[in-house]
C-alpha positions as a Python dict, from the first residue, in 0.01 Angstrom:
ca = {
    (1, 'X'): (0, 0, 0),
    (2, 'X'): (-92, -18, 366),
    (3, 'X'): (-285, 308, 537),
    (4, 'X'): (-506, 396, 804),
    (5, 'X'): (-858, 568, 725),
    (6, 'X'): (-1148, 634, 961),
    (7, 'X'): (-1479, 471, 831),
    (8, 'X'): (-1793, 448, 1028),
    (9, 'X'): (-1857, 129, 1195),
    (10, 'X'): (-2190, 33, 1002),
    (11, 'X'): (-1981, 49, 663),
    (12, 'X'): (-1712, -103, 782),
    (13, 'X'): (-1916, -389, 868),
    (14, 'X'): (-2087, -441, 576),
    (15, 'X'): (-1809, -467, 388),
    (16, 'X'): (-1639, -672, 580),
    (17, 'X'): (-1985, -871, 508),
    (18, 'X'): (-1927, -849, 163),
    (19, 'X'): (-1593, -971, 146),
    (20, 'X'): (-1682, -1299, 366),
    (21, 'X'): (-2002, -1304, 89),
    (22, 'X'): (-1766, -1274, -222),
    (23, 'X'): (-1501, -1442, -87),
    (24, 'X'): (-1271, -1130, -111),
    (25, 'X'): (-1046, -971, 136),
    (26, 'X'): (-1159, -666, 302),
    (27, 'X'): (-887, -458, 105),
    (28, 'X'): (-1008, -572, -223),
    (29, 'X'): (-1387, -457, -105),
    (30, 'X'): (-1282, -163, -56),
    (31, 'X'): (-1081, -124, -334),
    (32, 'X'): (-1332, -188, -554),
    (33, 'X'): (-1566, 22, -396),
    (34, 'X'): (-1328, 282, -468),
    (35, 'X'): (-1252, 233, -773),
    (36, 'X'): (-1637, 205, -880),
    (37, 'X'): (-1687, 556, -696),
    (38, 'X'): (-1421, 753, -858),
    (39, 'X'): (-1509, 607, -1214),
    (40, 'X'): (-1853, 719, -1146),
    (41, 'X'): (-1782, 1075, -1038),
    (42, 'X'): (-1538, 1104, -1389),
    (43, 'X'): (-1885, 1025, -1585),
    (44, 'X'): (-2100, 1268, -1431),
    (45, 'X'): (-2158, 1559, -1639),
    (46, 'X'): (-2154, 1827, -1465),
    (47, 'X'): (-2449, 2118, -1466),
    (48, 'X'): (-2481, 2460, -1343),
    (49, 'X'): (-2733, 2749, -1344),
    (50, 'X'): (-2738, 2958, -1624),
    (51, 'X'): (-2819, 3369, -1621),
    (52, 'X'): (-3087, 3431, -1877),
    (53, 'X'): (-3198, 3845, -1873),
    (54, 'X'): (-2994, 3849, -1548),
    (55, 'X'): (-3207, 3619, -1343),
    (56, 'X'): (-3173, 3251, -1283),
    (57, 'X'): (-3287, 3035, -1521),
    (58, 'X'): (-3278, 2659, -1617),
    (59, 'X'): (-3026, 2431, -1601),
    (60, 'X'): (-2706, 2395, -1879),
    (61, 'X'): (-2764, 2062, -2120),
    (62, 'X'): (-2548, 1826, -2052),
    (63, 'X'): (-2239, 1705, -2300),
    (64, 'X'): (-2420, 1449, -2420),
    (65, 'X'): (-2820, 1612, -2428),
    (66, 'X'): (-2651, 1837, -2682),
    (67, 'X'): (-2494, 1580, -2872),
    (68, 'X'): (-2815, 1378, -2880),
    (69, 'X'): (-3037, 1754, -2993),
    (70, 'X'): (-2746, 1747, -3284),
    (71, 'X'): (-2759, 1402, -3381),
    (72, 'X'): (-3183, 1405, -3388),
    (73, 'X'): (-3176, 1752, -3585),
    (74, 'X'): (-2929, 1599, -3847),
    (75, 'X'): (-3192, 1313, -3846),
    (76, 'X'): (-3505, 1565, -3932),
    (77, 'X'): (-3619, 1487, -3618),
}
């Protein structure tokens, strides 16, 4: 699918650097580079501030930092 984006000059020209490296078109760089970005943001896990006695307090575990504090308390650990 063809389109038109604006994309600073200094990233355009490295990948166009990396295409001519790789052998790949500049579409396919770019692409990939999205494709790698948006499957990274889906795998961040998200954390936000918590209210503990009304004031700010530490940060909310993370999916999988409660998942491993389950899996090492079912261990004894």
């Amino acid at each position: 699918m063809r389109t038109t984006i604006d994309i600073p000059e200094e990233i355009l020209a490295a990948a166009k650097q990396t295409g001519l490296e790789r052998g790949l078109t500049l579409s396919r760089v770019v692409g990939e580079a999205l494709v790698l970005h948006l499957q990274s943001a889906k795998e961040k896990d998200p954390q936000f501030e918590l209210l503990e006695h009304g004031e700010l307090g530490g940060k909310c575990p993370s999916r999988t930092q409660i998942y491993q504090l389950l899996d090492e308390q079912e261990r004894g650990g």
